[in-house]
PDB file of the backbone (N, CA, C, O) and the ligand in Angstrom, with CONECT records:
HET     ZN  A 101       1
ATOM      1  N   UNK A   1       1.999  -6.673  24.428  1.00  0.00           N
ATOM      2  CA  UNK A   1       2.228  -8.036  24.877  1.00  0.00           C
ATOM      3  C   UNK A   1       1.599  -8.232  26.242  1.00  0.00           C
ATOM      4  O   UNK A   1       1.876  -7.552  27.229  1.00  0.00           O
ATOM      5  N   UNK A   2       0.597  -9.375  26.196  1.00  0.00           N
ATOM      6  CA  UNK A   2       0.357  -9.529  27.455  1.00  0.00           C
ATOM      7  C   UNK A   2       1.261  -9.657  29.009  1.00  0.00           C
ATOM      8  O   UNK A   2       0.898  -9.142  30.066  1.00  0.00           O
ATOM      9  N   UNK A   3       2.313 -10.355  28.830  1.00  0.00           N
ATOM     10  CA  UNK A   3       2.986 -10.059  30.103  1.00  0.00           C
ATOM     11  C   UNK A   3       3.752  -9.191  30.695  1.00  0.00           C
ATOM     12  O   UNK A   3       4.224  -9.039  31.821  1.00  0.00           O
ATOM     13  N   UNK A   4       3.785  -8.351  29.126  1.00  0.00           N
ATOM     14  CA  UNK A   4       5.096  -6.911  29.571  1.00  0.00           C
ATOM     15  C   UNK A   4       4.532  -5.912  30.450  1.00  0.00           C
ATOM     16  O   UNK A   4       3.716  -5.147  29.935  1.00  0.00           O
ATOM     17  N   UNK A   5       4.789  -5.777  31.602  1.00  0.00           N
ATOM     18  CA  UNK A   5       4.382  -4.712  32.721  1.00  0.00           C
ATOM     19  C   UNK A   5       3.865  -3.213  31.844  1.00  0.00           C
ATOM     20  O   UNK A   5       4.577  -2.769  30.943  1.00  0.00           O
ATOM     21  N   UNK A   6       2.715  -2.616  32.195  1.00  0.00           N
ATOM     22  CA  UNK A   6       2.350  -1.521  31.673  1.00  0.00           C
ATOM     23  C   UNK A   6       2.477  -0.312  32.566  1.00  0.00           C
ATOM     24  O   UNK A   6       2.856  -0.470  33.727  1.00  0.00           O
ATOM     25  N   UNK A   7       2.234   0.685  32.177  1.00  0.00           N
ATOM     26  CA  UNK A   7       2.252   1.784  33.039  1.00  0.00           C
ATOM     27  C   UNK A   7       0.925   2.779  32.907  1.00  0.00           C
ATOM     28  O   UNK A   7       0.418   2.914  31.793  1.00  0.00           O
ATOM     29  N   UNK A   8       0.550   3.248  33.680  1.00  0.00           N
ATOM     30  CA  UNK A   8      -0.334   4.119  33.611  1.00  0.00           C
ATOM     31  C   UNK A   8      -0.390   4.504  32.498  1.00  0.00           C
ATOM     32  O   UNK A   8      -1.243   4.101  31.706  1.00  0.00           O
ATOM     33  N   UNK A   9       0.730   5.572  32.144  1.00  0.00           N
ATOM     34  CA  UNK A   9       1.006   6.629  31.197  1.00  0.00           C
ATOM     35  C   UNK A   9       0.708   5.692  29.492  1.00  0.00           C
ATOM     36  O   UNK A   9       0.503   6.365  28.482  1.00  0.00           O
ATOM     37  N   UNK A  10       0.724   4.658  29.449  1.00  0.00           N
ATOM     38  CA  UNK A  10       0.642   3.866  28.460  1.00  0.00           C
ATOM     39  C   UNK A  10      -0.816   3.766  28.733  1.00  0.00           C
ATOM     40  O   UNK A  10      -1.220   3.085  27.791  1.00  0.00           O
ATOM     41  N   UNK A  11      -1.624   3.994  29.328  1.00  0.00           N
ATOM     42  CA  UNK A  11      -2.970   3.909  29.230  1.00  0.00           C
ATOM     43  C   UNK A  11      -3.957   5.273  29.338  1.00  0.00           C
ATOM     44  O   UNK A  11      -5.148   5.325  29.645  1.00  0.00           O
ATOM     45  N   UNK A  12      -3.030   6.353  28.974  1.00  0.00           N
ATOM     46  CA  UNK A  12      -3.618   7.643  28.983  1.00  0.00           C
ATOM     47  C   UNK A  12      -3.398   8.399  27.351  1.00  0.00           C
ATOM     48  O   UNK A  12      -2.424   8.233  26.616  1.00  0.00           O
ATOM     49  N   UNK A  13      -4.370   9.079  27.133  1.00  0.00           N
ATOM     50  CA  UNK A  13      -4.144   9.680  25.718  1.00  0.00           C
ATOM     51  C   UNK A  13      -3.208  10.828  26.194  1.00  0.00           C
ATOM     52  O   UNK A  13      -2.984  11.086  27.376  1.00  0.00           O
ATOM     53  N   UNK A  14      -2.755  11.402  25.252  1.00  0.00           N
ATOM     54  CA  UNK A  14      -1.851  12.401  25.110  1.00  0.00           C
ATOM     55  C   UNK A  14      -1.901  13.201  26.184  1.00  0.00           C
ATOM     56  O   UNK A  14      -0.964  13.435  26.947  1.00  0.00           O
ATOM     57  N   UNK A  15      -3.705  13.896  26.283  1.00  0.00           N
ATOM     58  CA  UNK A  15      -4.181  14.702  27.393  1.00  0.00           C
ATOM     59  C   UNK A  15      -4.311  14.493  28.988  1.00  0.00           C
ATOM     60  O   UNK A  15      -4.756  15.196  29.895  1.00  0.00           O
ATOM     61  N   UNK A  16      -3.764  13.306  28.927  1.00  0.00           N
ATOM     62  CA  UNK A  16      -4.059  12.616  30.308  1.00  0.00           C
ATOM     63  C   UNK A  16      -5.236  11.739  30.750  1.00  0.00           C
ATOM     64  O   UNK A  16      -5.336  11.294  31.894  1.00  0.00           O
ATOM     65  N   UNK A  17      -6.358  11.463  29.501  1.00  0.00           N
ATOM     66  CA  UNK A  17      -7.459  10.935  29.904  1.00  0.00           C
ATOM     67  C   UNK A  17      -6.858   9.659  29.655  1.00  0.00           C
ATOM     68  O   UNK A  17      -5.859   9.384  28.989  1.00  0.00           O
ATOM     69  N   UNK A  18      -8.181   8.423  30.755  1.00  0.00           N
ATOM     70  CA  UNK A  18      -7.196   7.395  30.080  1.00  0.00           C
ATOM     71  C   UNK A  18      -7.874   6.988  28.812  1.00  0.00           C
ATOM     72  O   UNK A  18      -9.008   7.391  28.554  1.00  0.00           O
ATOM     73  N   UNK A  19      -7.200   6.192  28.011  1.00  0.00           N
ATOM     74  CA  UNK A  19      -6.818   5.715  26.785  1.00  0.00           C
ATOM     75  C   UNK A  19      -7.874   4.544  26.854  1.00  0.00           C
ATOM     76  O   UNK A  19      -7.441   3.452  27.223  1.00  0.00           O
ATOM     77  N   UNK A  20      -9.506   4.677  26.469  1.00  0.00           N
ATOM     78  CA  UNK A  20     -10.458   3.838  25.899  1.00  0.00           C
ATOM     79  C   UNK A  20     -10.318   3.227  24.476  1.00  0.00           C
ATOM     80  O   UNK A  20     -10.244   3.763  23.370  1.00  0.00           O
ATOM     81  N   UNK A  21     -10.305   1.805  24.911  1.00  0.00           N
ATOM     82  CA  UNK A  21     -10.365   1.539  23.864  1.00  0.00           C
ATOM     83  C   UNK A  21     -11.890   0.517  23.293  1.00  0.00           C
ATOM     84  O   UNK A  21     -12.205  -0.446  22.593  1.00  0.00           O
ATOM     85  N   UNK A  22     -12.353   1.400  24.044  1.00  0.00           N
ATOM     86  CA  UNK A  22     -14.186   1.237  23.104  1.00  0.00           C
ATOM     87  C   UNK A  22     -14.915   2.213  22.791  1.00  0.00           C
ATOM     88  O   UNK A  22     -14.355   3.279  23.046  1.00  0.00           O
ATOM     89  N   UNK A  23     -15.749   2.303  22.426  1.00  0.00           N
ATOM     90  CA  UNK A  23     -16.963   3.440  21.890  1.00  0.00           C
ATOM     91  C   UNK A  23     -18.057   2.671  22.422  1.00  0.00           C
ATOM     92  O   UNK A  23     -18.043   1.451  22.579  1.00  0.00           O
ATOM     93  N   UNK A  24     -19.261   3.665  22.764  1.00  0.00           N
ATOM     94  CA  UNK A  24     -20.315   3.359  22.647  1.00  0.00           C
ATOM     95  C   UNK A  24     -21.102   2.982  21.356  1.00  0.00           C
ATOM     96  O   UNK A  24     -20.930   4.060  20.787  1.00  0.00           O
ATOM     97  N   UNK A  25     -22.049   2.047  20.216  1.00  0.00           N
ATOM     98  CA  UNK A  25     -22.231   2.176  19.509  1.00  0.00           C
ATOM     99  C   UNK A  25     -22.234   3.484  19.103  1.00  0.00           C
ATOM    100  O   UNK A  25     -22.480   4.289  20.001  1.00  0.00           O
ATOM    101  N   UNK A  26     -21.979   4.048  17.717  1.00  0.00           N
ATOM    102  CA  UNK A  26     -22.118   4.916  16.941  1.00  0.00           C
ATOM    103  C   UNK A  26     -21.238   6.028  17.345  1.00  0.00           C
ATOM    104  O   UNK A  26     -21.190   7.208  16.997  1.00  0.00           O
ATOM    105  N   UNK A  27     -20.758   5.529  17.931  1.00  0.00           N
ATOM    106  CA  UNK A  27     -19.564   6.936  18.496  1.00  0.00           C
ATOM    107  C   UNK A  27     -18.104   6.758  18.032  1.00  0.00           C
ATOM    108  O   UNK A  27     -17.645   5.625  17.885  1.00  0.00           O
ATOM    109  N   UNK A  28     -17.319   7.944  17.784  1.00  0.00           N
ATOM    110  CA  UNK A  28     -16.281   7.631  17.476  1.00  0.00           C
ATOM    111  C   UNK A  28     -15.208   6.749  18.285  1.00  0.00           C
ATOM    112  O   UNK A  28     -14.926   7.062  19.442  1.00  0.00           O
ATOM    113  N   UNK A  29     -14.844   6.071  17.899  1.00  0.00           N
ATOM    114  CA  UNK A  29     -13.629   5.009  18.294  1.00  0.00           C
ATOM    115  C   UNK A  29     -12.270   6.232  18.763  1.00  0.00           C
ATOM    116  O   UNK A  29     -11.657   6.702  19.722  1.00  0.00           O
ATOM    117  N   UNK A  30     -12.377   6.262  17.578  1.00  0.00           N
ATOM    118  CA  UNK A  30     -10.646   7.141  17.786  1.00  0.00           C
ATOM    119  C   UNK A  30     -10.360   8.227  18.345  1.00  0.00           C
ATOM    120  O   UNK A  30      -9.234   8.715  18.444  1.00  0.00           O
ATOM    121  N   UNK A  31     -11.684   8.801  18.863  1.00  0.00           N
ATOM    122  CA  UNK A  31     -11.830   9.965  19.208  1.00  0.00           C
ATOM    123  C   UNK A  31     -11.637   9.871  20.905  1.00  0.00           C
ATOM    124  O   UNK A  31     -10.915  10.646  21.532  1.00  0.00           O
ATOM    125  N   UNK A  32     -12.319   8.919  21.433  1.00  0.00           N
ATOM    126  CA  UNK A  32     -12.622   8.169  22.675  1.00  0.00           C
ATOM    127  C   UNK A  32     -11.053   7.641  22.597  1.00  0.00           C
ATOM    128  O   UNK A  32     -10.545   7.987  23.663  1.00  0.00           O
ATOM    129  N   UNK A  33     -10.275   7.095  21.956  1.00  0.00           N
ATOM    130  CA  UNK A  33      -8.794   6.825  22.063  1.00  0.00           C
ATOM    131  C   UNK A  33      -8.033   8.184  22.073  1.00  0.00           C
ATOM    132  O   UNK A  33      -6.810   8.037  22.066  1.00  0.00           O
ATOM    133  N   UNK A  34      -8.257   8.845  22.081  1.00  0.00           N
ATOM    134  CA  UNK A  34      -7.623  10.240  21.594  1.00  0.00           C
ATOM    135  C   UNK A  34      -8.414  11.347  22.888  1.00  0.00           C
ATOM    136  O   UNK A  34      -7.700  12.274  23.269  1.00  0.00           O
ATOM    137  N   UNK A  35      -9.312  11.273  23.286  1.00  0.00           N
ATOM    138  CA  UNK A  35      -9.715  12.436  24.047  1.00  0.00           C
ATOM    139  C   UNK A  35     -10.485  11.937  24.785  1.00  0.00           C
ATOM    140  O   UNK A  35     -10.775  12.712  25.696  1.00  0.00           O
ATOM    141  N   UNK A  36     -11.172  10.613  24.866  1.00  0.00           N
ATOM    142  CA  UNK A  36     -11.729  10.122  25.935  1.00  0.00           C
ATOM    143  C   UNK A  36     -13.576  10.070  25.618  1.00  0.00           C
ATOM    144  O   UNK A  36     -14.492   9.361  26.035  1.00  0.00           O
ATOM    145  N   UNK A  37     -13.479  11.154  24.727  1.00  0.00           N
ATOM    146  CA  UNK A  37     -15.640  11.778  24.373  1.00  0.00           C
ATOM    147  C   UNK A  37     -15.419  11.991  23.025  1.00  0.00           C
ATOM    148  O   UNK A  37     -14.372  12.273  22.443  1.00  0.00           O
ATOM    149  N   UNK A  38     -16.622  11.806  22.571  1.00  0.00           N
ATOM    150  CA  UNK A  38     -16.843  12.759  20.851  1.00  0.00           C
ATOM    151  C   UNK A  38     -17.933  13.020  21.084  1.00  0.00           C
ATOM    152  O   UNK A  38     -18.657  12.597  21.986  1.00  0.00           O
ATOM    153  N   UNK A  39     -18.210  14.013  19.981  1.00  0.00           N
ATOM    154  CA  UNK A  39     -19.143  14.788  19.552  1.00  0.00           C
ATOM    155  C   UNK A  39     -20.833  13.692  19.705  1.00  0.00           C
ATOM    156  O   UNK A  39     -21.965  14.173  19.765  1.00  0.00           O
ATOM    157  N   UNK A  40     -20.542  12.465  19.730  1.00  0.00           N
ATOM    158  CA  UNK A  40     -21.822  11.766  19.835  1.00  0.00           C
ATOM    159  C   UNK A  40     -22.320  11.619  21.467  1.00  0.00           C
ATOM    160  O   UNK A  40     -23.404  11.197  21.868  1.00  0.00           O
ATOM    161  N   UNK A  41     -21.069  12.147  22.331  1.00  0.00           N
ATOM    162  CA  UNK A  41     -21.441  11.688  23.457  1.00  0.00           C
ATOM    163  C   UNK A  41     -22.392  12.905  24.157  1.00  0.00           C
ATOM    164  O   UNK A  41     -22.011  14.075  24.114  1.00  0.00           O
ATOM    165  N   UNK A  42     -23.659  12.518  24.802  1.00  0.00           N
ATOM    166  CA  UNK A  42     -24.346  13.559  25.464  1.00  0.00           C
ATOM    167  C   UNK A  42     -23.706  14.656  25.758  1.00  0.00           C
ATOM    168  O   UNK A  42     -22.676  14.469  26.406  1.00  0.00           O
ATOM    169  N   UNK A  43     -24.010  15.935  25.456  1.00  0.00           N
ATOM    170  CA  UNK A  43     -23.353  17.233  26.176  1.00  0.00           C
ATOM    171  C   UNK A  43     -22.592  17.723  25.272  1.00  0.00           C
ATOM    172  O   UNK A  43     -22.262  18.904  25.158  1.00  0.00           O
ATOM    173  N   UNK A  44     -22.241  16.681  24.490  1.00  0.00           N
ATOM    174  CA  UNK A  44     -20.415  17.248  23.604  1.00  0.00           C
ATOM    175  C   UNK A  44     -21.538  17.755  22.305  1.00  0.00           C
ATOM    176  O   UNK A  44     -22.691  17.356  22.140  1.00  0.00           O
ATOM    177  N   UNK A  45     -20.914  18.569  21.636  1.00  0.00           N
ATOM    178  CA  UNK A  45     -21.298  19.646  19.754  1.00  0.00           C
ATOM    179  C   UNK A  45     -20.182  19.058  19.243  1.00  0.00           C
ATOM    180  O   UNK A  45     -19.247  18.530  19.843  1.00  0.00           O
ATOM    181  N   UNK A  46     -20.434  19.250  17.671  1.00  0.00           N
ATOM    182  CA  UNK A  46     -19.423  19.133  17.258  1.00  0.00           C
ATOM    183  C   UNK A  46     -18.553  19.840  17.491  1.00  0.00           C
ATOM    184  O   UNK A  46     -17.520  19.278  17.855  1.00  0.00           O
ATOM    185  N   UNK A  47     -18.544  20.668  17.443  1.00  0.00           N
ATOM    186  CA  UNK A  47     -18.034  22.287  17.201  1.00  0.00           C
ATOM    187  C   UNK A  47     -16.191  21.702  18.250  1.00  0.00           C
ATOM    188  O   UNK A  47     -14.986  21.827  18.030  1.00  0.00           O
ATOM    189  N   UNK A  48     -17.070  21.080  19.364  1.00  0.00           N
ATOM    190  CA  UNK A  48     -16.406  20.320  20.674  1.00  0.00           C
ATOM    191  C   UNK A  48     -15.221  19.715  20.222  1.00  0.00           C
ATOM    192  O   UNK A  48     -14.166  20.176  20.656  1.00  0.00           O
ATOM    193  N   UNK A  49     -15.188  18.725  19.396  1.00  0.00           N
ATOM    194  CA  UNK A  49     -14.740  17.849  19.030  1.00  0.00           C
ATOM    195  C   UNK A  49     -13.660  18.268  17.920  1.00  0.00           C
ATOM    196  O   UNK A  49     -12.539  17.764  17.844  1.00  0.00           O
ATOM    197  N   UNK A  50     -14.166  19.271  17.068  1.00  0.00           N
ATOM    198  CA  UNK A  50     -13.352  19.906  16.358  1.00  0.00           C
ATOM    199  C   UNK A  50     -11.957  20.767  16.741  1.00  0.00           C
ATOM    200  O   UNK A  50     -10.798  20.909  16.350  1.00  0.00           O
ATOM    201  N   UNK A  51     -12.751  21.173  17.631  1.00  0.00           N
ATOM    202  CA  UNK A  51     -11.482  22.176  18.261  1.00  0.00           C
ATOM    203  C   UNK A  51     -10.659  21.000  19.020  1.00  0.00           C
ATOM    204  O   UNK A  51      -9.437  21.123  18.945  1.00  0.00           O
ATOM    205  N   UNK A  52     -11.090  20.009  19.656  1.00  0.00           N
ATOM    206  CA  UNK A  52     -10.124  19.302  20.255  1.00  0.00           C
ATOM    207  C   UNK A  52      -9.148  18.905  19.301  1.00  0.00           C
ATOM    208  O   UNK A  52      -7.969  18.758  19.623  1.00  0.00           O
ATOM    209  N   UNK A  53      -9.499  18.753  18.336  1.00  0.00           N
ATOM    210  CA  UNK A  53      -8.871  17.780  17.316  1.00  0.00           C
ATOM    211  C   UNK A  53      -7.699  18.879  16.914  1.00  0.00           C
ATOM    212  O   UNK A  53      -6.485  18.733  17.059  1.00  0.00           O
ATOM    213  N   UNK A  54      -8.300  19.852  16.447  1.00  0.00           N
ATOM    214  CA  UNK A  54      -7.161  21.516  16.098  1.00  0.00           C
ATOM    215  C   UNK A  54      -6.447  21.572  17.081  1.00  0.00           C
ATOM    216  O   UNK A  54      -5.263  21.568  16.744  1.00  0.00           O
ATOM    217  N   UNK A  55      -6.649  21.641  18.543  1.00  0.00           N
ATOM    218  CA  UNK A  55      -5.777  21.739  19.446  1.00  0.00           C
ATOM    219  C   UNK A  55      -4.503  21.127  19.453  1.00  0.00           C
ATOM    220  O   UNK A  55      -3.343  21.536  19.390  1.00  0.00           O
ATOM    221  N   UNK A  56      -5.013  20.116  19.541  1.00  0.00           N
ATOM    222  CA  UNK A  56      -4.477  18.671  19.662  1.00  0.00           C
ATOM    223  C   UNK A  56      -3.010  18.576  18.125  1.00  0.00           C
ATOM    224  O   UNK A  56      -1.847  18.192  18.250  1.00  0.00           O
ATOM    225  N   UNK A  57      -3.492  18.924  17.253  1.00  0.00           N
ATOM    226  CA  UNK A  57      -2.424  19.100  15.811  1.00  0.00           C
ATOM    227  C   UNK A  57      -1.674  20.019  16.283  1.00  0.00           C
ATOM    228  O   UNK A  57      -0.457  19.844  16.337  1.00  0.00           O
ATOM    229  N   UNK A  58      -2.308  21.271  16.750  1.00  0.00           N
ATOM    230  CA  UNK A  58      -1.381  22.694  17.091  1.00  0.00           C
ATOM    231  C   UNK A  58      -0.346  22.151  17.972  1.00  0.00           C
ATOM    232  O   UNK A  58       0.877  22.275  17.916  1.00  0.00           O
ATOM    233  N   UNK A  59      -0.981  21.618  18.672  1.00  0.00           N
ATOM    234  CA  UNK A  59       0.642  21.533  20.356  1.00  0.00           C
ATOM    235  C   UNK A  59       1.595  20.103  19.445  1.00  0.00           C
ATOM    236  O   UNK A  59       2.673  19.727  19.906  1.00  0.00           O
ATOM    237  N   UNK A  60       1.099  19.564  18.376  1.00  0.00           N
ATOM    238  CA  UNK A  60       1.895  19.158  17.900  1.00  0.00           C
ATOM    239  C   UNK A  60       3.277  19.765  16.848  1.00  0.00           C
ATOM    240  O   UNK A  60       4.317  19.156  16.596  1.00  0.00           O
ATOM    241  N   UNK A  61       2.978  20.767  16.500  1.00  0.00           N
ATOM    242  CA  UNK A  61       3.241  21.551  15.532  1.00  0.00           C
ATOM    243  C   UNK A  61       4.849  21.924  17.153  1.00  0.00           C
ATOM    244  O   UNK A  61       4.753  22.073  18.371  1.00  0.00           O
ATOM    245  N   UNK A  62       5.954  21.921  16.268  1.00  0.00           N
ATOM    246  CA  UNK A  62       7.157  22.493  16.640  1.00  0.00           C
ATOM    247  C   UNK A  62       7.358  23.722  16.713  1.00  0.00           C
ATOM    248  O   UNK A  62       8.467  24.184  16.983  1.00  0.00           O
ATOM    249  N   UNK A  63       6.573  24.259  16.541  1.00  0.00           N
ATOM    250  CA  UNK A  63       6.464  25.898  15.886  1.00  0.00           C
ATOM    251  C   UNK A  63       5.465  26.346  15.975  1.00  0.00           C
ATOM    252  O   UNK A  63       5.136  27.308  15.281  1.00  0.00           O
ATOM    253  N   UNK A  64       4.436  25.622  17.122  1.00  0.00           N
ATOM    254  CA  UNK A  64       3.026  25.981  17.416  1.00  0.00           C
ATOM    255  C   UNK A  64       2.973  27.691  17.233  1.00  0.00           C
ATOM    256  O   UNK A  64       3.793  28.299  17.921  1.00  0.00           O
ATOM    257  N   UNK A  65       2.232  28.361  16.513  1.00  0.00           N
ATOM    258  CA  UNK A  65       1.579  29.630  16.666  1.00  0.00           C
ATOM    259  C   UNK A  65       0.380  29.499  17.932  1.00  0.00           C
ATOM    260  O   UNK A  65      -0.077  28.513  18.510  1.00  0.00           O
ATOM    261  N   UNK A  66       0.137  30.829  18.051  1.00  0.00           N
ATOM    262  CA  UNK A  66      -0.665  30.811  19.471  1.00  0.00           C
ATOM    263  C   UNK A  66      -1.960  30.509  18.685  1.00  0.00           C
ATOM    264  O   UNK A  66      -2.775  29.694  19.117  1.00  0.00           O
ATOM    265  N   UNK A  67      -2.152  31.226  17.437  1.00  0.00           N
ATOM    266  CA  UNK A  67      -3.390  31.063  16.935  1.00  0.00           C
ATOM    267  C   UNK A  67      -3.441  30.089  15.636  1.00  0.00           C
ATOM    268  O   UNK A  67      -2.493  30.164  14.854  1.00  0.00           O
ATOM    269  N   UNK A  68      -4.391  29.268  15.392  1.00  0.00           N
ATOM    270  CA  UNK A  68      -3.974  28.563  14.255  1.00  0.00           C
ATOM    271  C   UNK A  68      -4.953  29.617  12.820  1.00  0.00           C
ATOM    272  O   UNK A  68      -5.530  28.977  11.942  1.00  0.00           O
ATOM    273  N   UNK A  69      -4.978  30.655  12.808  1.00  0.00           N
ATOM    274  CA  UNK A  69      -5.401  31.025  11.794  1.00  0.00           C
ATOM    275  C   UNK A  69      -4.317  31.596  11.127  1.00  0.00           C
ATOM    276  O   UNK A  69      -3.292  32.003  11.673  1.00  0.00           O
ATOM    277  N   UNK A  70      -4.584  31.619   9.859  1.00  0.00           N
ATOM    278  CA  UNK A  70      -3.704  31.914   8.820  1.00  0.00           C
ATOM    279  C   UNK A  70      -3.237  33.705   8.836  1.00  0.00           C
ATOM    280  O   UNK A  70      -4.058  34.597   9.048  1.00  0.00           O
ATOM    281  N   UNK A  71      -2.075  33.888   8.622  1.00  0.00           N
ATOM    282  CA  UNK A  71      -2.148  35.434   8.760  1.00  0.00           C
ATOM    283  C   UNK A  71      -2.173  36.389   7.976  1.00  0.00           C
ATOM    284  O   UNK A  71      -2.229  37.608   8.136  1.00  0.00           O
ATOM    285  N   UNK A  72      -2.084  35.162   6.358  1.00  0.00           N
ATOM    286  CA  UNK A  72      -2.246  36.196   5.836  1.00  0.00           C
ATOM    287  C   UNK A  72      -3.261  34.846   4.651  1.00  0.00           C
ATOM    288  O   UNK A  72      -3.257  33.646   4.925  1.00  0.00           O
ATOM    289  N   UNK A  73      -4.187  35.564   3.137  1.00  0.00           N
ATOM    290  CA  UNK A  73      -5.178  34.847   2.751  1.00  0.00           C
ATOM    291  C   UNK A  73      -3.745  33.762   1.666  1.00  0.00           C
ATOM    292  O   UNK A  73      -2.697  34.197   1.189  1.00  0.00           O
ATOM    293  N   UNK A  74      -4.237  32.498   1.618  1.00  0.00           N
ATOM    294  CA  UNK A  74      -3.453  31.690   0.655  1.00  0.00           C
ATOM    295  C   UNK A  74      -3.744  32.111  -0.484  1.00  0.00           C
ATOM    296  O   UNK A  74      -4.678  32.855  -0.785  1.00  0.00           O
ATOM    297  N   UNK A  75      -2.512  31.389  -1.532  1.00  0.00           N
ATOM    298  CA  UNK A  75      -2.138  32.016  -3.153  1.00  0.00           C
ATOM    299  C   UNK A  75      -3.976  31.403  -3.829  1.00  0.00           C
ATOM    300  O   UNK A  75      -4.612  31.954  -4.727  1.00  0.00           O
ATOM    301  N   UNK A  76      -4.267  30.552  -3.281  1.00  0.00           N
ATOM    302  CA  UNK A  76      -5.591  30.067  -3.885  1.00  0.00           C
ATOM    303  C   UNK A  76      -6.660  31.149  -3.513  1.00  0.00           C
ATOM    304  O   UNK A  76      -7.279  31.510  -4.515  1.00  0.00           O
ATOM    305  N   UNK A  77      -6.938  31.589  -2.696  1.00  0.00           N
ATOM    306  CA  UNK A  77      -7.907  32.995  -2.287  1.00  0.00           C
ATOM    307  C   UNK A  77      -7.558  33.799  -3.085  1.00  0.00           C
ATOM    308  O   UNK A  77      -8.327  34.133  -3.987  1.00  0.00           O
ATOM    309  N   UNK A  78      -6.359  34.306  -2.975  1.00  0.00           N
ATOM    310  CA  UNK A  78      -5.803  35.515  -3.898  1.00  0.00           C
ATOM    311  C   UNK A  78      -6.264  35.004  -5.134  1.00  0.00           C
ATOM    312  O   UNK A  78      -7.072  35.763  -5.670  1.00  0.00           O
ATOM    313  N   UNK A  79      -6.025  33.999  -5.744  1.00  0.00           N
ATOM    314  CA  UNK A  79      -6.303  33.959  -6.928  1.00  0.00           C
ATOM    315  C   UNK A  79      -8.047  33.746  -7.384  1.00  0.00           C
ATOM    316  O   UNK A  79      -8.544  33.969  -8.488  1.00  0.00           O
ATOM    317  N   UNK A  80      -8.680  33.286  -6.233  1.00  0.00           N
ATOM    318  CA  UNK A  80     -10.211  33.353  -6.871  1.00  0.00           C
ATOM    319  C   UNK A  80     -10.747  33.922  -5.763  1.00  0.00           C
ATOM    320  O   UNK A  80     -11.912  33.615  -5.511  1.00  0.00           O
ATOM    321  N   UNK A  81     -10.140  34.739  -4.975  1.00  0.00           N
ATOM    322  CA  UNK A  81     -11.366  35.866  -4.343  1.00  0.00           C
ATOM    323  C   UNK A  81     -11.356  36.754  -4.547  1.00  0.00           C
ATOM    324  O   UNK A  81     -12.221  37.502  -4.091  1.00  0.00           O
TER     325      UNK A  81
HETATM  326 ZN    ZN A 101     -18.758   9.422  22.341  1.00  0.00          ZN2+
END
C-alpha cells in the first residue's frame, strides 16, 4: 500500500541485498528479487547462480545438513545403476 510506512528490511532480499524489483533486459527478474544478480549479469556463471539458489533452499530447510548431497544413492539409482 502506498501510504503504509515501509522499512528497510521490507526492501531487502532474504540476504540483505536490497530487494530489486527490475532486471536488466534478458536477465532474470526473480533472481535480481532474490539475490540482487543472475547469471546474465557481467562476471556472474551460471554455476553462480545455481549455488545461490541451493544455498538459499538449504538455510531454508529446518534441518539444514551442512552438505546438501545425498548420503546415501536414491531407491531410483539403486534400481537402474
Ligand atoms: Zn542480471
Amino acid at each position: 500500500m502506498a501510504d503504509t510506512p515501509t522499512t528497510a528490511a521490507e526492501h531487502a532480499a532474504p540476504n540483505g541485498r536490497p530487494l530489486e524489483v527490475k532486471a536488466p533486459p534478458g536477465h532474470s527478474l526473480v533472481a535480481h528479487q532474490v539475490h540482487g544478480w543472475c547469471s546474465k549479469c557481467p562476471g556472474i556463471e551460471l554455476w553462480e547462480e545455481l549455488y545461490a539458489w541451493r544455498n538459499r533452499e538449504r538455510a531454508a530447510q529446518t534441518d539444514a545438513p551442512f552438505t546438501d548431497l545425498a548420503p546415501a544413492a536414491s531407491r531410483e539409482v539403486e534400481r537402474h545403476g
